[in-house]
N, C-alpha and C positions, 0 to 999 in steps of 0.2 A: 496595504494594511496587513499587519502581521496579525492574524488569529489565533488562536490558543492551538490548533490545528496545525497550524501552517510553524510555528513553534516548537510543536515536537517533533516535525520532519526535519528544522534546521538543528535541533539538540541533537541528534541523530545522527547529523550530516557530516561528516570527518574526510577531506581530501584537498587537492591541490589545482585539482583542474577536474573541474564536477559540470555533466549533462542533466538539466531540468526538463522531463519528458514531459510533456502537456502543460507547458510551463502558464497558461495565459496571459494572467498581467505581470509576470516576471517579478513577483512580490519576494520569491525566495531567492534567486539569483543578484537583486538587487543589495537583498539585505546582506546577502553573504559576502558580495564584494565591499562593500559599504561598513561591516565591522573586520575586515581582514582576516573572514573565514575562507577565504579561496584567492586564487591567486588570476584563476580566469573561469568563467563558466558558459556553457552553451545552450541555448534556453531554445528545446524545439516545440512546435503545434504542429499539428496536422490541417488544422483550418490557416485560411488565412485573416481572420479576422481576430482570432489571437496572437497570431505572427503581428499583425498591425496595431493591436493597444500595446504589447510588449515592448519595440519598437520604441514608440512613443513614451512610454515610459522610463526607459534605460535612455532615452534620449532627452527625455526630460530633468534625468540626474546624473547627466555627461558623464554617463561610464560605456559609451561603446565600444570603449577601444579595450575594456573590460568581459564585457560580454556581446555573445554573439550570434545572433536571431536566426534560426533555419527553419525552413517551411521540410514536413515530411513526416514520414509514417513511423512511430517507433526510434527504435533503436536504428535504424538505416540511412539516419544523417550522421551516423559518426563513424569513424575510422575505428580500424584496429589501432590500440593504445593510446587513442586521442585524449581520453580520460580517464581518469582511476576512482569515481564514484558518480554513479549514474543515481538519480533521485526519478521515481515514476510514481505520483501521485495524483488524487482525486477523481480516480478512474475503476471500472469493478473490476475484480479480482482474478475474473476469464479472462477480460482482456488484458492483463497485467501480466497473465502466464504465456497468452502468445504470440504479446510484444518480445517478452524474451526467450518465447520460443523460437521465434522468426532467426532472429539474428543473435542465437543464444550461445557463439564464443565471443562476441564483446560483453557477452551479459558477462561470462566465467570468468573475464580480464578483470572485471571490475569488482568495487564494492556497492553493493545494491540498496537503496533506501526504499521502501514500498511502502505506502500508505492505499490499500484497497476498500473503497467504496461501500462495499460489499463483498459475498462467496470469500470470506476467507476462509473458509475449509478447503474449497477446491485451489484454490491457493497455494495453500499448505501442503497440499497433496501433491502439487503438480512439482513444487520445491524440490520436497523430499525423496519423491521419484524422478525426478531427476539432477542429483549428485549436487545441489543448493541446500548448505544448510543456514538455519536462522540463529544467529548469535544473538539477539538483541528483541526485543519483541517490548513496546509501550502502549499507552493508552491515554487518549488525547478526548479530551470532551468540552465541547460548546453548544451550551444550554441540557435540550434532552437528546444530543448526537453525540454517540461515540465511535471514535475513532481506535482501530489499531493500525503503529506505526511499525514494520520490521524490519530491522537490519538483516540484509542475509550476505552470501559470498558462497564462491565456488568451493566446492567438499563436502563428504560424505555426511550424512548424519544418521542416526538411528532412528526407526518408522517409530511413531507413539504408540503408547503400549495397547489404546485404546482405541477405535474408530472416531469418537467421541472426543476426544484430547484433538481431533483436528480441526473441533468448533471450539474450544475452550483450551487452549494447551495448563496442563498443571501449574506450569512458571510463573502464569498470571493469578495464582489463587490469588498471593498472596500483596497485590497490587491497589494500589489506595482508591484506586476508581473499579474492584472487580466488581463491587457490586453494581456499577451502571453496568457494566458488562453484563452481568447476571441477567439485570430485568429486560437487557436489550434480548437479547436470544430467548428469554420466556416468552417476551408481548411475539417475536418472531416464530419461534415452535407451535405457540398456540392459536394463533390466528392462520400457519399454513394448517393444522390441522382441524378447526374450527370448519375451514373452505374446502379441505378433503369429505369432511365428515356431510357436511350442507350437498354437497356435489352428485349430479344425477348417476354418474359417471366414476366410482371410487375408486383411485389408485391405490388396492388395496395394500404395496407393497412399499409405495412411497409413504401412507398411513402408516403403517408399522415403523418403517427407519424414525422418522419425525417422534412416536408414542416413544420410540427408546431413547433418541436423541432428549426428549423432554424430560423423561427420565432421570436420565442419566445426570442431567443439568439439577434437578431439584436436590442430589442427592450432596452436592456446593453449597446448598441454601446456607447450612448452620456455619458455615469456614469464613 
């Protein structure tokens, strides 16, 4: 089942021989051989119980000799140049940075699709320091869940002007869903500082970053 989600990762998704990181039901590896977006793909889990509905599925729509099931951790079931666009979705944003930290020159070979769960600031940050830039950045929503989808690849980019711009970058002001964007990081600002402010124990200086991050965000309201 193609989701509105699962959608903007394949709009996204531009190669020849493409790695699905945490692939599950292999819903996206399927669909891309299936319209003649790929020519072969590699659909890994790290569980075995997603390696086995996967499996079962790509065998259920006789394309295995299309695609190709690997049990393992990250980026470390595939070879140097084995692919030219690695897709790593529905996962948070930590672990997104040190899947391709781990084995981070097949990350730099390739073209990167990242849909992160969560922490896209740290994210962003971990990108940008280190020599990843994002060409491409969308926003994908089903029901009151939004998603951001980014294209990235190996190369320099410049840090954002702002600390701020690393929860919201400016690109997306102008983007037909910022406003769910918007309200998603409000109910999220105000509720971490709601739980600061309640707390016996106050992180005064995490309290502070969050009051300017919230800030900073209301100051988008009218755009």
């Amino acid at each position: 089942m193609i989701t509105p989600r699962l959608q903007c990762i394949i709009d996204h998704t531009n190669g020849t021989k493409i790695a699905d990181i945490g692939t599950d039901h292999a819903y996206i590896p399927i669909h891309l051989i299936q319209n003649d977006m790929a020519e072969y793909v590699i659909a890994g889990d790290v569980c075995q119980g997603p390696v086995d509905i996967a499996k079962a599925n790509i065998e259920k729509n006789n394309l295995s000799d299309k695609i190709e099931v690997r049990l393992g951790s990250g980026l470390s079931i595939l070879k140097n140049g084995e692919v030219d666009t690695v897709i790593i979705a529905g996962m948070g944003g930590q672990l997104i940075s040190e899947i391709i930290d781990s084995d981070i020159e097949i990350a730099r070979e390739c073209k990167l699709v990242l849909q992160p769960m969560n922490a896209q600031y740290e994210l962003r940050k971990y990108l940008i320091d280190n020599n990843f830039k994002i060409t491409d950045e969308d926003i994908a929503i089903e029901g009151f869940k939004v998603y951001n989808v980014m294209n990235v690849q190996n190369g320099a980019q410049d840090k954002f002007e702002t600390d701020f711009e690393y929860q919201i970058p400016k690109y997306l002001i102008n983007h037909k869903y910022f406003r769910n964007l918007y309200d998603k990081k409000h109910r999220e600002f105000t509720k971490v500082i709601k739980g600061l402010e309640n707390s016996k124990d106050v992180d005064a200086k995490k309290l502070e970053l969050y009051k300017y991050w919230l800030g900073e965000l209301e100051k988008y309201e009218s755009k």
